[in-house]
C-alpha positions as CSV (number, residue, x, y, z in Angstrom):
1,X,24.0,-44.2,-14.8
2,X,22.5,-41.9,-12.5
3,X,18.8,-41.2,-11.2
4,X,16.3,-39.3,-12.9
5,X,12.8,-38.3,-12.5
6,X,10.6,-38.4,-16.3
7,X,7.6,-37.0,-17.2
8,X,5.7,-39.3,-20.0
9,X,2.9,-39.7,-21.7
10,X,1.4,-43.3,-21.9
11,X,-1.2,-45.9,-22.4
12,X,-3.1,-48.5,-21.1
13,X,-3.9,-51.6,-22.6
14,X,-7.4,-50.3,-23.1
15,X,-5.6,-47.4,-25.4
16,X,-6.7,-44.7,-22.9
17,X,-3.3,-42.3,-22.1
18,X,-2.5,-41.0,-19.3
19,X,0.7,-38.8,-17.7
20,X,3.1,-41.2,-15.6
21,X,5.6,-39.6,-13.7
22,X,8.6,-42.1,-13.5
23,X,11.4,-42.1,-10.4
24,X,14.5,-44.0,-11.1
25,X,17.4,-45.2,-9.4
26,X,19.6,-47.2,-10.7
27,X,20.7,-50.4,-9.3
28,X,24.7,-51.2,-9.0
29,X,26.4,-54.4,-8.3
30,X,29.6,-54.4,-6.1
31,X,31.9,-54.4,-8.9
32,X,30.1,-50.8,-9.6
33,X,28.3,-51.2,-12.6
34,X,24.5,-50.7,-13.3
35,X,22.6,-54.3,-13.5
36,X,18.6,-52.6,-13.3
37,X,16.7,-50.0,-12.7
38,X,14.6,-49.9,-9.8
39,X,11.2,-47.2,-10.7
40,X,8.4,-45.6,-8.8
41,X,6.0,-44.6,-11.0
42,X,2.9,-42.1,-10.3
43,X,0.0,-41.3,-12.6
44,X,-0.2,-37.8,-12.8
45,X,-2.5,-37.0,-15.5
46,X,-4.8,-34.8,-12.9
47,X,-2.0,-32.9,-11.8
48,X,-1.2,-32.5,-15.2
49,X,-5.0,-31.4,-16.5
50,X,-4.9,-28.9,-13.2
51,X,-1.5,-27.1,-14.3
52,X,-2.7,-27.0,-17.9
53,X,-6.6,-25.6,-16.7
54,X,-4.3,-23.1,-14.2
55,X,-1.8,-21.8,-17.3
56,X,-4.9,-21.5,-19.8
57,X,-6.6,-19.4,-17.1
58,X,-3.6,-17.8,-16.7
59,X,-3.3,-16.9,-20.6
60,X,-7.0,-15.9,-20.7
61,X,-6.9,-13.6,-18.0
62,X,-3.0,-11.8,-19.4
63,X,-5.0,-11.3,-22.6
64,X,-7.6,-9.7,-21.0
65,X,-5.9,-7.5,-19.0
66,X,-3.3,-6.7,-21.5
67,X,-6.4,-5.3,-23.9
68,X,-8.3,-3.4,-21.2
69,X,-9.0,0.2,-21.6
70,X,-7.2,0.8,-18.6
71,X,-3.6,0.8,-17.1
72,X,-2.8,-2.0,-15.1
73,X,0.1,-3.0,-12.9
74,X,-0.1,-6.2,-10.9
75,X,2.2,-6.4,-7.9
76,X,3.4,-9.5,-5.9
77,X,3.8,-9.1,-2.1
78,X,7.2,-8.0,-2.6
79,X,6.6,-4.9,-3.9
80,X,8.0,-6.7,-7.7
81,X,6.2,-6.4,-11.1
82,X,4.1,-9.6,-12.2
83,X,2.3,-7.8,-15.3
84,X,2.0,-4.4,-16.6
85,X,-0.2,-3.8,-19.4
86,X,0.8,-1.6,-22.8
87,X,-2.2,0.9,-21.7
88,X,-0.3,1.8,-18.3
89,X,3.0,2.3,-19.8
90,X,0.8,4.5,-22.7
91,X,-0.8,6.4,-19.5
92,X,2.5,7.2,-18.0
93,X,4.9,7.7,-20.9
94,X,7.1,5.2,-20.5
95,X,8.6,3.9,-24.2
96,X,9.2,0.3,-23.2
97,X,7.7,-2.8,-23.7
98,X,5.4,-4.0,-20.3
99,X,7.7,-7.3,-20.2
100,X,10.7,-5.5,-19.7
101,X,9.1,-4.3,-16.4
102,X,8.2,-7.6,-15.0
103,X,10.7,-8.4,-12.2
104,X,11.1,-5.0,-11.5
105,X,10.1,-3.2,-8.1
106,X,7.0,-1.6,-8.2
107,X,7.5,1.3,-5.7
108,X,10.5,2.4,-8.1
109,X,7.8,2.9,-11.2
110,X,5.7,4.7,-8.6
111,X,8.6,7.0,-8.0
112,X,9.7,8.2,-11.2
113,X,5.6,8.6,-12.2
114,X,5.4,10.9,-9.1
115,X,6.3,13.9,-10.8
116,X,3.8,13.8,-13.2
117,X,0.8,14.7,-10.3
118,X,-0.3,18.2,-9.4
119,X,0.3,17.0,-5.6
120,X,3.5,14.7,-6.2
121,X,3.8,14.1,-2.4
122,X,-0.3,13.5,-1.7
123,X,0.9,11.1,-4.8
124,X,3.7,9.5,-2.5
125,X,2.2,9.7,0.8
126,X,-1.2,8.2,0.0
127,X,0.5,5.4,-2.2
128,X,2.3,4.4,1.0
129,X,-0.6,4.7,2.8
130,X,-2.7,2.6,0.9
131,X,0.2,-0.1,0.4
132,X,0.6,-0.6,4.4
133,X,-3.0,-0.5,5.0
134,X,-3.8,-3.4,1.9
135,X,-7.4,-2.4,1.7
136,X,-9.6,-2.0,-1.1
137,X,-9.5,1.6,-3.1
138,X,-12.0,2.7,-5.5
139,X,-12.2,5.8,-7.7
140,X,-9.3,7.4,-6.0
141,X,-9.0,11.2,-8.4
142,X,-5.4,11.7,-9.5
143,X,-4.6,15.5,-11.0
144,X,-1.9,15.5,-13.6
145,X,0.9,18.5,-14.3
146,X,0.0,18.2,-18.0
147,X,-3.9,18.7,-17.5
148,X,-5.0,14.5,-17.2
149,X,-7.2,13.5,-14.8
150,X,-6.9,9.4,-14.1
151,X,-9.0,7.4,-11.6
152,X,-7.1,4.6,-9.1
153,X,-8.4,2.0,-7.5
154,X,-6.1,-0.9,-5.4
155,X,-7.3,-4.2,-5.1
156,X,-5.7,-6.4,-3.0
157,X,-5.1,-10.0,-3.9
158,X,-6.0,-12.3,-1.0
159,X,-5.6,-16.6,-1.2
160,X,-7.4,-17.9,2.2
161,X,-6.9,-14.6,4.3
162,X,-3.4,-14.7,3.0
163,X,-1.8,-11.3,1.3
164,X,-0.4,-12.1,-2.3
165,X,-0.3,-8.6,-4.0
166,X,-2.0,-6.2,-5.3
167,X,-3.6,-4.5,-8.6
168,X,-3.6,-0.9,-9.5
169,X,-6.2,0.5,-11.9
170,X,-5.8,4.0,-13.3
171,X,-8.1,5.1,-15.9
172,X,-7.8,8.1,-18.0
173,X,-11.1,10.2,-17.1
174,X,-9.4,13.2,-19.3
175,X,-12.6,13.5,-21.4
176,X,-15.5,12.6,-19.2
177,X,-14.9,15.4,-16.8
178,X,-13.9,17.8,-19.4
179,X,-17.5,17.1,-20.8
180,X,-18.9,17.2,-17.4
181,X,-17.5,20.9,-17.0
182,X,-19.1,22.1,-20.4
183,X,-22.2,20.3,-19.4
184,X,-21.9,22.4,-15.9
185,X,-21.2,26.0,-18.4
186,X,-23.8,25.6,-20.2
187,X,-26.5,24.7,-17.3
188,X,-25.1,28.0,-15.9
189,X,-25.0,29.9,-18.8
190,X,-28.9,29.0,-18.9
């Protein structure tokens, strides 16, 4: 027999459950064999409710930013991939599903998107900048080669002062300034 840590779900005389967190050892006699069990045992059942509360948060807010109106890449402090959202990869061509791209290394991504700006290197030299500096970015215009225009914004993530990572935004503001423009003609015109 060897140790082992279990994670149960039990009750108390009064019926109530609870999660008990059980550490075992065994205990052998001199002739080597097992003759008990010595266990710690730990209610958990908070620590249990908190990880459940934290992955239903988690869930709610992956839905949510997996059905926004606007492309979303979530970074860790590495530089790698936590979530990319269908909307992004729609934004930047890329024919892949957004889970394959978890794991991956951010800055690569922003690389091969590169040559899709007007200004490829403002592209590359501002997206350094912004990721060495960590500070909040909003509304940031982006000029495609094929005619797009896309808003950024960079949010960094902070926990108690503490850098985590980061979000991009980029929203397609194609239309809106297209209508913008017409609006300006035809005030001209007039």
């Amino acid at each position: 027999a060897k140790p082992f840590i279990a994670e149960i779900y039990n009750y108390k005389k009064t019926g109530e459950g609870y999660w008990l967190r059980i550490n075992a050892q065994p205990i052998i006699n001199e002739k080597g064999k097992v003759t008990a069990f010595f266990a710690i045992e730990e209610d958990i059942t908070f620590e249990r409710e908190a990880q459940d509360k934290i992955k239903a948060a988690a869930s709610r807010m992956s839905t949510l930013i997996s059905n926004l109106n606007a492309g979303i890449l979530l970074e860790n402090s590495d530089g790698s991939i936590s979530l990319v959202n269908n909307k992004f990869c729609e934004l930047f061509n890329l024919d892949v599903n957004p889970d394959s791209l978890i794991g991956d290394i951010g800055s690569v991504l922003s690389k091969q998107n590169e040559r899709l700006f007007t200004d490829s290197e403002f592209f590359t030299v501002r997206t350094d900048e912004i990721l060495v500096r960590k500070e909040f970015v909003s509304g940031e215009l982006l000029e495609l080669k094929d005619g797009r225009i896309f808003l950024r914004d960079f949010i960094p993530i902070l926990v108690d002062e503490l850098y985590k990572g980061h979000l991009w935004v980029y929203t397609d503001i194609t239309e809106k300034k297209t209508a913008e423009k017409k609006l300006q003609d035809q005030r001209v015109f007039y």
